[in-house]
Every structure is written in C-alpha cells, then in structure tokens.
C-alpha positions in Angstrom: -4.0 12.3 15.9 -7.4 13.2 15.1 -10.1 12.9 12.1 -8.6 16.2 10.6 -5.4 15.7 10.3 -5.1 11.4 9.6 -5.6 9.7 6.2 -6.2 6.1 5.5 -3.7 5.4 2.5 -4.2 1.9 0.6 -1.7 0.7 -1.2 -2.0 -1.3 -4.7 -5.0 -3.2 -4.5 -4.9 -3.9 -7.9 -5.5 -6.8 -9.9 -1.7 -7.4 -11.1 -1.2 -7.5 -6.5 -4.1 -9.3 -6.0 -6.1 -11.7 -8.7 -5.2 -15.1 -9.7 -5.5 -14.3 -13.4 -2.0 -12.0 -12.9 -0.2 -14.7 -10.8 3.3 -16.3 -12.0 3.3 -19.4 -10.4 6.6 -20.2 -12.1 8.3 -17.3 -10.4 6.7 -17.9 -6.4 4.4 -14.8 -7.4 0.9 -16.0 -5.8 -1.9 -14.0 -3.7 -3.3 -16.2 -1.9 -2.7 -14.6 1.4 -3.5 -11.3 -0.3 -7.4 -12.4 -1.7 -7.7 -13.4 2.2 -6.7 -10.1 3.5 -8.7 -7.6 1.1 -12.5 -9.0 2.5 -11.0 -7.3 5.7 -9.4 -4.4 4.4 -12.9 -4.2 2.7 -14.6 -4.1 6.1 -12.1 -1.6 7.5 -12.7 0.8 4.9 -16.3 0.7 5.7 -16.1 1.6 9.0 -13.2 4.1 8.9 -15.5 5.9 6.7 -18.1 6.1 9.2 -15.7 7.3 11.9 -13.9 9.4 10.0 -15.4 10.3 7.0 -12.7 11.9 4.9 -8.8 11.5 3.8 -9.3 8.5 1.8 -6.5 8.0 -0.5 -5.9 5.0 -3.2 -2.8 4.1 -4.4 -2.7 2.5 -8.1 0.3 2.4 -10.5 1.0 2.7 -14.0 1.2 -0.2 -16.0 4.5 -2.2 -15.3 5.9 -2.0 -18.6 9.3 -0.9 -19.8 7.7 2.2 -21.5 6.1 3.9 -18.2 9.1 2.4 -15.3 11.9 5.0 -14.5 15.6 4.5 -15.9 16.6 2.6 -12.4 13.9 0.1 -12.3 14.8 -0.5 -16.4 18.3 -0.8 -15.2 17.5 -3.1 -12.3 15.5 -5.3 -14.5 18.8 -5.7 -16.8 19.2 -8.6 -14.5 17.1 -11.5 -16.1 17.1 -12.8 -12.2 14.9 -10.1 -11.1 13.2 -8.7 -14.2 9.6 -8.4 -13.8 7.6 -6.7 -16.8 3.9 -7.0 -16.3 1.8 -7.2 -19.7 0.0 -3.8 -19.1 -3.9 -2.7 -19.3 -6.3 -5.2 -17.0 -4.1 -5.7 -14.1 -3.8 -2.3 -13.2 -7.4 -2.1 -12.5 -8.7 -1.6 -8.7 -9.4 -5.3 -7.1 -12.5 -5.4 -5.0 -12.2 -2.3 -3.3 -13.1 0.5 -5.5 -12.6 4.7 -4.6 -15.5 6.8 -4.0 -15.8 9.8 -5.8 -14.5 12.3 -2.5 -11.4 9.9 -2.9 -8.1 10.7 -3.9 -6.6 8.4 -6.6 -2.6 8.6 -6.7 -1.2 6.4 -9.3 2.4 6.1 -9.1 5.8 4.4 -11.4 8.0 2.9 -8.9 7.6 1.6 -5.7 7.3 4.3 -3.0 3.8 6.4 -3.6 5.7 9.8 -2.3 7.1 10.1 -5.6 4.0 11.4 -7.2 4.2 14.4 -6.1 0.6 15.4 -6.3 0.6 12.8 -2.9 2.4 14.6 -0.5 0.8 18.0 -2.4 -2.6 17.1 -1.1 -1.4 16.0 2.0 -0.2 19.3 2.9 -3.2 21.1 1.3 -5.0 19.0 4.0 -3.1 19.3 7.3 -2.5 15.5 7.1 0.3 14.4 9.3 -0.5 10.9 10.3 -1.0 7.8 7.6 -2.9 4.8 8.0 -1.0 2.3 6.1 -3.0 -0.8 4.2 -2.2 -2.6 1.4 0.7 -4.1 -0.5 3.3 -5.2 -0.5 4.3 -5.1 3.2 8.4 -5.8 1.7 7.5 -3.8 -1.5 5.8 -0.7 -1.9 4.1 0.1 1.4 7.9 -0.4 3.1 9.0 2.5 0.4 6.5 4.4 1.4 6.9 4.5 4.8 10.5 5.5 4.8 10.5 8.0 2.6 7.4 9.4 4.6 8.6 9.3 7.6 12.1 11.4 6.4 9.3 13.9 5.1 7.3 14.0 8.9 4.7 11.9 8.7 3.5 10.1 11.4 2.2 6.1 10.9 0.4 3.6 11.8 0.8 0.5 10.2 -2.3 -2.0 10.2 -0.6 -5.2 10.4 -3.9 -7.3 9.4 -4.6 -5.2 6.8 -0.8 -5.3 5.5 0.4 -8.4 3.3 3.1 -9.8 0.7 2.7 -12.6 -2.0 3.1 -16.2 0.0 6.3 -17.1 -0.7 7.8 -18.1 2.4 10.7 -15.7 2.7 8.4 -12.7 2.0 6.1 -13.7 4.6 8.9 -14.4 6.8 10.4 -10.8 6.2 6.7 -9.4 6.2 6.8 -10.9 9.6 10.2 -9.4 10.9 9.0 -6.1 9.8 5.9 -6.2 11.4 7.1 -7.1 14.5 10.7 -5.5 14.6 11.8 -2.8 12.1 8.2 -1.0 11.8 7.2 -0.5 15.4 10.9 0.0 16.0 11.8 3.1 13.7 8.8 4.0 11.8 5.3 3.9 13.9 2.6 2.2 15.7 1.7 -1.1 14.4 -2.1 -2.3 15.3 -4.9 -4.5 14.3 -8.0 -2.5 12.4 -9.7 -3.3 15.5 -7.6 -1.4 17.7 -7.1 1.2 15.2 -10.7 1.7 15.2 -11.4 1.2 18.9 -9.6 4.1 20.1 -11.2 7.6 21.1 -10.7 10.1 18.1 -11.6 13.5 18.2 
C-alpha cells in the first residue's frame, strides 16, 4: 500500500445521510451520530490530502425517487414496511465536505458504489488497489461496497471513526458487530484515522 496505488473513497455524505432537515423521526431515521462523525471525517480529509495528495473519490447518489431507483429496489419498496422514497433535489447535495476540483465525483442508484461503472473504470486507469473506506451507512451502502469490492480485488481499510449509521439502536448495534467482527474478519484492516495516518507510506 502506497500513495500510488490507495484512494480515500467517501461514501454519501449527503444532506438526505446527514442533515436534520431530511430526517424521519417517525421512521427511527435520525443523524445524530452522523453530524458528530463528519467534523472528523472533515479533518481526516485534510490531512490525507497533505500526505497523499491524490485519489480522492466522492460518492453521491441520484435522487431516491421511484423514477431514477433500479427495478429491484422498486420491487423491494412494494413492501409499505420498508419503502423509503426520498422527495428528490436538496438532499442529494454534498453535506459539509465538499470535492475539489482533482476529485472524482461518482454518483450512484442503488446501494453498492461499484455499480457505476465509471468507479471501478478509473480505478483501474489509476493502479488503485487499496480503498479507504469513510462514510455511510456502515450497514447500508459502504457494507455493499466493500463486498462487491473485495470479489473484484480490492484491498480495504475500513476507518471505523470515520464510518457511521443513523442512531437507531439496532443499526448501531450491527454497525458495531461489523466493525469489530465481520469487517476485520473477511474484508480488511479496520483502524482509527489516526492510525491510518500514522503509518509510514511510501
């Protein structure tokens, strides 16, 4: 692993993830524990920039409307249970963080982020074969992610303070079982920015 060959991917830090204007209170959707996180991941970004310069990828997603969501999510949301339309436009706007112009923006329709295509295409133009993984959700889309990145090649390291889920107690309870257990187990190192940071790159 070295400042050639890594990229920093962040995951959905958008307002319909992150502000309290796109929360559903009603439904146990609420960010607190998110709008805590992204000062950090803020930070982080900072300095990975000075170490490494390069490889900066954010992740955004179309609208979460009926109208840009593939046939299985459409068929998924059948269920009035687990239905979960967003009302489009603001919310998908960067929260906070915001790329620079030598970033890469990948917006995506579903959960995992390898299936735009133009992801893993500038990967490969780039030699990348280990991902920094920030963002959310830890359950949701980064968990996607990793999976089907990992059947592709790709090396990971998950940043578990940089990482989080909405605060509904189960989530942060599975968030917590796959930060400690299935991630470090089957898909990658799992590490604190610090650490991440404080090692000796090349």
């Amino acid at each position: 692993m070295n400042t050639e060959n890594t990229a920093l991917i962040i995951i959905d830090i958008v307002n319909s993830t992150c502000s309290e204007e796109c929360e559903t209170a009603e439904y146990g959707i609420t960010f607190g524990k998110i709008r805590e996180m992204v000062p950090r991941l803020e930070r982080f970004v900072e300095e990975y920039r000075e170490k490494f310069n390069q490889n900066v990828y954010f992740v955004n997603l179309t609208p979460w409307t009926k109208e840009f969501l593939p046939e299985n999510i459409q068929k998924l949301y059948e269920d009035p249970e687990v239905e979960y339309y967003g009302e489009g436009g603001f919310e998908e706007e960067f929260y906070v963080l915001h790329p620079q112009t030598t970033d890469m923006v990948i917006t995506k329709n579903t959960y995992d982020t390898f299936a735009n295509p133009e992801f893993e295409n500038g990967l490969r133009e780039r030699g990348i074969e280990n991902l920094v993984i920030a963002g959310v959700f830890t359950d949701g889309c980064v968990l996607a992610t990793i999976v089907n990145g990992f059947s592709r090649g790709y090396n990971f390291v998950v940043l578990r303070d940089m990482v989080e889920t909405t605060d509904l107690p189960v989530r942060q309870g599975l968030q917590k079982d796959l930060l400690e257990y299935t991630l470090p187990a089957q898909y990658g190192k799992v590490m604190t920015g610090e650490e991440f940071l404080g090692k000796a790159w090349r």
